[in-house]
Wavefront OBJ file of the C-alpha trace (Angstrom):
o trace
v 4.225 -3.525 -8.906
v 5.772 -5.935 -5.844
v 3.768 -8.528 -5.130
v 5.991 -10.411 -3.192
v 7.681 -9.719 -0.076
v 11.036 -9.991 -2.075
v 10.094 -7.596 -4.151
v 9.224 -5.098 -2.005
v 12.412 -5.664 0.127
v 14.620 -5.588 -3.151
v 13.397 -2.878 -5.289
v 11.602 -0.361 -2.130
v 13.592 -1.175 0.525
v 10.977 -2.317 2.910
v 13.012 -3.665 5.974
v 12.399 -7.357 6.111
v 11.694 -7.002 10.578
v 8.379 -4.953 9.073
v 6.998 -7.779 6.479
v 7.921 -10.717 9.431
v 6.550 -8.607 12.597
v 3.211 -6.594 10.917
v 2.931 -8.456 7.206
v 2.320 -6.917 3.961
v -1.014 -5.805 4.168
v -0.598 -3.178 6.809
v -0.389 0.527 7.265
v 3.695 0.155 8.267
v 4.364 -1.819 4.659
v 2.396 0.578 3.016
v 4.242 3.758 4.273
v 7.684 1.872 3.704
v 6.529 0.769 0.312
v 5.728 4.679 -0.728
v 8.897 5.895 1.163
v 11.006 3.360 -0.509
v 9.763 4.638 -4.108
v 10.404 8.251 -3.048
v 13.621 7.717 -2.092
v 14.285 5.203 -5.052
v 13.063 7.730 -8.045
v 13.212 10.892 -9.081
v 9.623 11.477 -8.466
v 8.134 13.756 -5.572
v 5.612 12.068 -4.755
v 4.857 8.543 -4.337
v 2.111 6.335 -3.503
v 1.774 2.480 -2.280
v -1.206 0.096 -2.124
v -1.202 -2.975 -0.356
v -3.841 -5.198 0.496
v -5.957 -8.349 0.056
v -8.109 -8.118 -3.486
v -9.497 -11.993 -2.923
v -11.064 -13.946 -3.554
v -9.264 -15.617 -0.908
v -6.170 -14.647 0.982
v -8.688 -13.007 3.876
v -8.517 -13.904 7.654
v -10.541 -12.393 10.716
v -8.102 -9.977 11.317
v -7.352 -8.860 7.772
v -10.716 -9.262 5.503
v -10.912 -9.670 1.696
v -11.500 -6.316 0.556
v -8.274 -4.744 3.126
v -6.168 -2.479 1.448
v -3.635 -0.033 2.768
v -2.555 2.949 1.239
v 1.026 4.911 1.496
v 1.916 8.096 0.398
v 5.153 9.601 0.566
v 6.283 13.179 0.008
v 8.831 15.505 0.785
v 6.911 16.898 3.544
v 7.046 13.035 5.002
v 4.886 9.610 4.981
v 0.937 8.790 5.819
v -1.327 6.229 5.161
v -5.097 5.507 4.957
v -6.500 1.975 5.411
v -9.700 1.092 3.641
v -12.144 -1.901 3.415
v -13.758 -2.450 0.204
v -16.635 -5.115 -0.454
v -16.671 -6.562 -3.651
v -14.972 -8.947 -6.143
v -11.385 -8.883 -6.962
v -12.534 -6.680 -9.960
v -14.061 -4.182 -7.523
v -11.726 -4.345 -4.993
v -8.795 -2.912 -7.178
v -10.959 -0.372 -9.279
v -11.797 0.726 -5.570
v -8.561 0.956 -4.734
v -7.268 2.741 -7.557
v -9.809 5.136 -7.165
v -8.813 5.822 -3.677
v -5.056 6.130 -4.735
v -6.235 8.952 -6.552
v -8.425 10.798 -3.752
v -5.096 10.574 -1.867
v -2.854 12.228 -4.459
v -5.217 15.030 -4.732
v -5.905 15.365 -0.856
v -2.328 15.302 -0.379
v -1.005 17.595 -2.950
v -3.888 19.964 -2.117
l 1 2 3 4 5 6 7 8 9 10 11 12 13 14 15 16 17 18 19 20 21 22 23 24 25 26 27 28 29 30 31 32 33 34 35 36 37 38 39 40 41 42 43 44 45 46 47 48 49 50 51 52 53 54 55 56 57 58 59 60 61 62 63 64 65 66 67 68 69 70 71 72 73 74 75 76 77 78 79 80 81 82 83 84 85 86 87 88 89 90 91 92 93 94 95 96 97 98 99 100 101 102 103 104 105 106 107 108
């Protein structure tokens, strides 16, 4: 897990221009984020989720409840963005959930 922007420089390799210019909860971060664990592991696939569980953190533009979703495989990088209602609770069971569905739509 990277919480923090460091993290996700440091350990995935997402370019620091992305995190200042579109932030962390966006569809760019979360492609960079899967791409960066790809090309960091010995895995072939890999999937990122980044987003805004709450209960605060929200704005206008990016809601409580936003969560963007990488996946990266040898075939190359997507995402999916998704808005969840909910508590925090909900928010990440949601989004594990949908980390799934895109694994298995993906590798299908």
């Amino acid at each position: 897990m990277t919480y923090s922007n460091e993290a996700k420089q440091e350990l995935l390799g997402v370019p620091a221009e992305t995190l200042a210019r579109v932030g962390a909860v966006s569809a760019e971060t979360a492609e960079a984020m899967a791409a960066g664990a790809l090309a960091r592991s010995r895995a072939e696939v890999a999937v990122a989720i980044t987003g805004i569980a709450g209960p605060g953190g929200g704005s206008p533009e990016k809601p409580v409840g936003l969560v963007f979703f990488g996946l990266a495989t040898p075939a190359g990088v997507s995402h999916r963005r998704r808005v969840f209602a909910g508590d925090r609770s909900a928010v990440r069971l949601a989004s594990v959930r949908e980390a799934l569905a895109l694994l298995r739509d993906g590798l299908g």
